[in-house]
N, C-alpha and C positions, 0 to 999 in steps of 0.2 A: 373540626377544621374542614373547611374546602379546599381540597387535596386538588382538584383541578385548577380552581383559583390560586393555589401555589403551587402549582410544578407550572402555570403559565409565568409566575412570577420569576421562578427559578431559573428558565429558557430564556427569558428577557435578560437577566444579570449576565447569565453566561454571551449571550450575543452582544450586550455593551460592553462588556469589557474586555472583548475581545478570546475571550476562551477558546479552548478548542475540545476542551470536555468537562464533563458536570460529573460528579459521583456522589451517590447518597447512600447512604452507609450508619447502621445503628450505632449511636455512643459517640457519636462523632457532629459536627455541623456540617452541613451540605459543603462540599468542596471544589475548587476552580481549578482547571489546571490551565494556568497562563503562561507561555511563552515554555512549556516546558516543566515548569515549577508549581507543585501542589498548593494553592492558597487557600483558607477559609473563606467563608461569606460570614463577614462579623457580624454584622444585623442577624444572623438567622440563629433559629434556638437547635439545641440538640438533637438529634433527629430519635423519637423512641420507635421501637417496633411495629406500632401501629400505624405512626407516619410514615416510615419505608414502605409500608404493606401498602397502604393508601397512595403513594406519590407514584410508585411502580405499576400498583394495577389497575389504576387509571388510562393509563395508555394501550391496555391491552382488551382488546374484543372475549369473547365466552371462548372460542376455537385458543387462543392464543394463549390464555390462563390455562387452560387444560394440559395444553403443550409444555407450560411453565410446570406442572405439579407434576407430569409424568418423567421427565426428563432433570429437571434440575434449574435448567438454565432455558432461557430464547433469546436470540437474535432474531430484532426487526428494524424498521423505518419508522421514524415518527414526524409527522409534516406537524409546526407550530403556527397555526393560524396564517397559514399560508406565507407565513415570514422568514421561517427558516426549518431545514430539515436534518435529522437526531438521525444517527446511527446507534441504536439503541442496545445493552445486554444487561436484562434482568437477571439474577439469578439467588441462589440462597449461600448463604456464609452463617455457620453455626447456627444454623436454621429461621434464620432471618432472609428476608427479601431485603437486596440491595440492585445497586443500577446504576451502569456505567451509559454515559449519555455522549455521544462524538455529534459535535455541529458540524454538519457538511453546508459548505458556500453553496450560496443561491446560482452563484455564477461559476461558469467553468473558465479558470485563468488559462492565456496562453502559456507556451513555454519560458516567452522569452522575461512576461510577466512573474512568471515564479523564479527566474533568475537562475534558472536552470542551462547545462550547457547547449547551445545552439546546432553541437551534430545530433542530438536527438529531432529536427528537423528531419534530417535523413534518415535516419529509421522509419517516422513518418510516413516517408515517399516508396518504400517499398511496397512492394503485392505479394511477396511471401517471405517466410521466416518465423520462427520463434524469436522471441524477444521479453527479458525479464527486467522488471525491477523489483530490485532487494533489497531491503538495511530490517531494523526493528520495528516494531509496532508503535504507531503514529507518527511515523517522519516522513509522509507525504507520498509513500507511494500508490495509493489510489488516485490522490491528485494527480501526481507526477502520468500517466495512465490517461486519465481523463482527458488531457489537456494535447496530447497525441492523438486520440480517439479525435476529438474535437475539431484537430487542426485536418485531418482524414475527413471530417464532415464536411468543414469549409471549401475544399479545393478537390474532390473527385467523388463521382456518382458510384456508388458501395455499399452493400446491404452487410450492416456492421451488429454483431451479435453480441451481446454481453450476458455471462451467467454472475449473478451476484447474491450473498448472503452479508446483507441484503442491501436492493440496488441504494445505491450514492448518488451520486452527479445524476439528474436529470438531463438530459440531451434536447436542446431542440432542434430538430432535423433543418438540415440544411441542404446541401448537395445529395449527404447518405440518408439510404434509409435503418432508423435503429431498431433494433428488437429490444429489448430490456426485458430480461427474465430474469425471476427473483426464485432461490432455492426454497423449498417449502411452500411455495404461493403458486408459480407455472410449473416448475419441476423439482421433483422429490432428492435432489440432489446434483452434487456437481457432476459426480459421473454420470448419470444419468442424463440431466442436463446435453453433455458433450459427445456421449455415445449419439442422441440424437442428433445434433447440431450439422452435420454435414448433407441431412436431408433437409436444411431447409435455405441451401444454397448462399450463403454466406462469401463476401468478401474478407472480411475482419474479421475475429475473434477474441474478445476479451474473456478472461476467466479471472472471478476475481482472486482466487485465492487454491494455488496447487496443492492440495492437501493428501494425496494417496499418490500411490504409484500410475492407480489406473488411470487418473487424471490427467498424471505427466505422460503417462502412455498416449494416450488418446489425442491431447495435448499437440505431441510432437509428429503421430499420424496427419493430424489437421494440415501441419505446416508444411510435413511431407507431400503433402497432395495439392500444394501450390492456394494454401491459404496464409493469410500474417494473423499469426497467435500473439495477443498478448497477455501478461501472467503476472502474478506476484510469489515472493518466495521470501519466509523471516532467517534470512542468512546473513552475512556479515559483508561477504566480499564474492566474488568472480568467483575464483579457487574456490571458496566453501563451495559456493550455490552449486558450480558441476559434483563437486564430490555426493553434495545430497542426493540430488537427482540420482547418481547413479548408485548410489547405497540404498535408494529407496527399493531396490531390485533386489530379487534373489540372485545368489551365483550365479545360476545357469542360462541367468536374462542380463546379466551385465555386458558382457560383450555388444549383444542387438542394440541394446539401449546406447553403448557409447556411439557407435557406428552412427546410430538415429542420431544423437545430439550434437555429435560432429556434423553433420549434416546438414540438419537443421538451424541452429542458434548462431544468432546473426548479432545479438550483443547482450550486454548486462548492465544496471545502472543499479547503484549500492548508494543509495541516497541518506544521507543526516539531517535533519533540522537542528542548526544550532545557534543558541543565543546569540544575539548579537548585544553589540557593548551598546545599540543607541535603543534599545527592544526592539522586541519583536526575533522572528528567527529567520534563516537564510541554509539553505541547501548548501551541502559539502557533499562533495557525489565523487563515487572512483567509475569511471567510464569503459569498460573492455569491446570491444567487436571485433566479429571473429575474423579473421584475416587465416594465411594459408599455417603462418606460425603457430595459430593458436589452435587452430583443425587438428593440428597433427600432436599437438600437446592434449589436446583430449582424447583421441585416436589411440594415444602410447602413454595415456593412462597419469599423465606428467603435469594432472592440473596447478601443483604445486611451484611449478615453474610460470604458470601464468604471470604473477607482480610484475616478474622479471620483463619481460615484454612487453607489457604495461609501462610499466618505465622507461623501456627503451622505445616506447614510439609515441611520444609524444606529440611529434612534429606531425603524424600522423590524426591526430584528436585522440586517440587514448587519453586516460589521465587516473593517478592512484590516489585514495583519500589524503592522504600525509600531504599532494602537491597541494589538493584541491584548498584543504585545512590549511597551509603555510600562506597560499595567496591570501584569505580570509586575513588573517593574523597582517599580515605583511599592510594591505590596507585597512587597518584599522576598524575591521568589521567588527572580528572577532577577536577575545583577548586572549593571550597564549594558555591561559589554564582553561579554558572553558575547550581549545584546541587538543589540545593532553587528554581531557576527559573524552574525548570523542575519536581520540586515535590508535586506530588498534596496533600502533609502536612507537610512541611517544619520543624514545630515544632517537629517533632516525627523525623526525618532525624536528628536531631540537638542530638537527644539524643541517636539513635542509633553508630553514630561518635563517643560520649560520654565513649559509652563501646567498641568500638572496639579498 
């Protein structure tokens, strides 16, 4: 088999039909995940160990294979004939080579494009702060990131830094200028990465993904020193994400760290992609920024009272999933079980429907 002439074929299927990831996997036929939902490719045959091994290490250079046999797994980029570009993880399952494939858009959507809410504009427009988006793995928050970054290129001169494993969205410069640094390829990691990054005078900061303490430390220094951080984190909600942050600390560093993050963090976007009733998927997002209520609720350690505030300030732009999830439902985007499944209290969603 020509393992190139079909992982070209493979890449083709997944971009017409609209996927957002590919997986190939022994005992199994290569798989689509559409709008959310795992499908077959029924044309394709079984996949045996040898075609895994061939469809995967295809895409990897001598340096890259090495990296794969020493470690287990690699994350890289993979550009398809200049048509579209793979967010790619090879790695081994009961000793077979498998590979999870993310098709990143050629184009970076704006905000208003992704139908995302409009005060992320304003986040935007700042020149300092921390700022996170958080929900699960594949529901847009890289995109979500991207598309802020972008709108920062369009309207003010900024030398905008990204650390990424590995990079996504290509940038084309506009107003800013970008850095794109890829972890393993420019720097040998994300800390590293960002230990250096204040020496190379940066307006922006993107990190794709806060994975250590030191990160978040480091992180929250940047934005301390009158830079705007932006960050990713796999938490659920507001509440969670402070509590992680500051659990990722030892005892004797909690305190500092709450001090730092009250300080710093200017808001939180807890983003969903969820089905819609006509396809395709559509953002359900819980919105917090921090305001003097919610300083002093991370301050006195009370991140657990966050929703509450959330709630009550709507008129303000806040906004909690359950509201975001009801509007969906309420216009006919989204149908109320697909809402349920995506609500982290289904019961309270049920009665907010109630009164709209």
């Amino acid at each position: 088999m020509d393992y190139k002439q079909k992982l070209n074929e493979l890449l083709l299927a997944t971009a017409r039909q609209g996927a957002s990831d590919l997986h190939i996997a022994v005992g199994r036929k290569p798989m689509l995940r559409v709008d959310g939902r795992l499908l077959e490719i029924a044309s394709e045959k079984i996949l045996t160990p040898e075609a895994t091994q061939g469809l995967a290490t295809t895409m990897l250079d001598a340096k890259q294979k090495e990296k794969l046999l020493l470690q287990g797994d690699i994350d890289f980029s993979y550009n398809f004939e200049e048509k579209a570009r793979f967010r790619v993880n090879v790695f081994f399952q009961k000793g077979f080579m498998a590979a999870a494939l993310r098709l990143i858009p050629a184009e970076v959507k704006t905000i208003d494009e992704l139908k995302l809410p409009s005060i992320l504009h304003e986040f935007s427009k700042l020149n300092q702060g921390f700022f996170l988006c958080v929900g699960p793995a594949g529901h847009g928050k890289s995109t979500t990131l991207a598309a802020m970054l972008d709108e920062i290129n369009h309207s003010r001169m900024d030398h905008i830094i990204t650390i990424e494993d590995p990079i996504e969205y290509l940038f084309i410069q506009d107003k800013s200028v970008f850095s794109q640094r890829e972890v393993g390829v420019d720097t040998p990691s994300f800390h590293q990465g960002l230990r250096s990054i204040l020496r190379q005078d940066p307006d922006v900061i993107m990190v794709g993904e806060m994975r250590d303490a030191e990160s978040i430390a480091t992180a929250m220094t940047a934005a301390e020193t009158g830079h705007l951080v932006f960050s990713t984190l796999h938490t659920n909600s507001a509440a969670q994400t402070i509590d992680r942050i500051i659990d990722s600390f030892p005892a004797s560093q909690q305190g500092q760290i709450t001090s730092q993050l009250a300080a710093t963090l200017v808001g939180i976007l807890s983003e969903r992609l969820v089905p819609r009733i006509d396809g395709g998927r559509v953002p359900a997002t819980e919105i917090m920024f921090v305001n003097s209520a919610v300083r002093n609720l991370i301050r006195e350690n009370k991140a657990y009272q966050i929703d509450l505030v959330i709630e009550t300030s709507l008129q303000q732009g806040m906004l909690t999933l359950n509201r975001s999830l009801a509007e969906l439902v309420a216009k006919k985007e989204v149908s109320l079980e697909e809402a349920e499944l995506y609500s982290l209290n289904p019961a309270e969603l049920k009665i907010l429907l109630e009164k709209m």
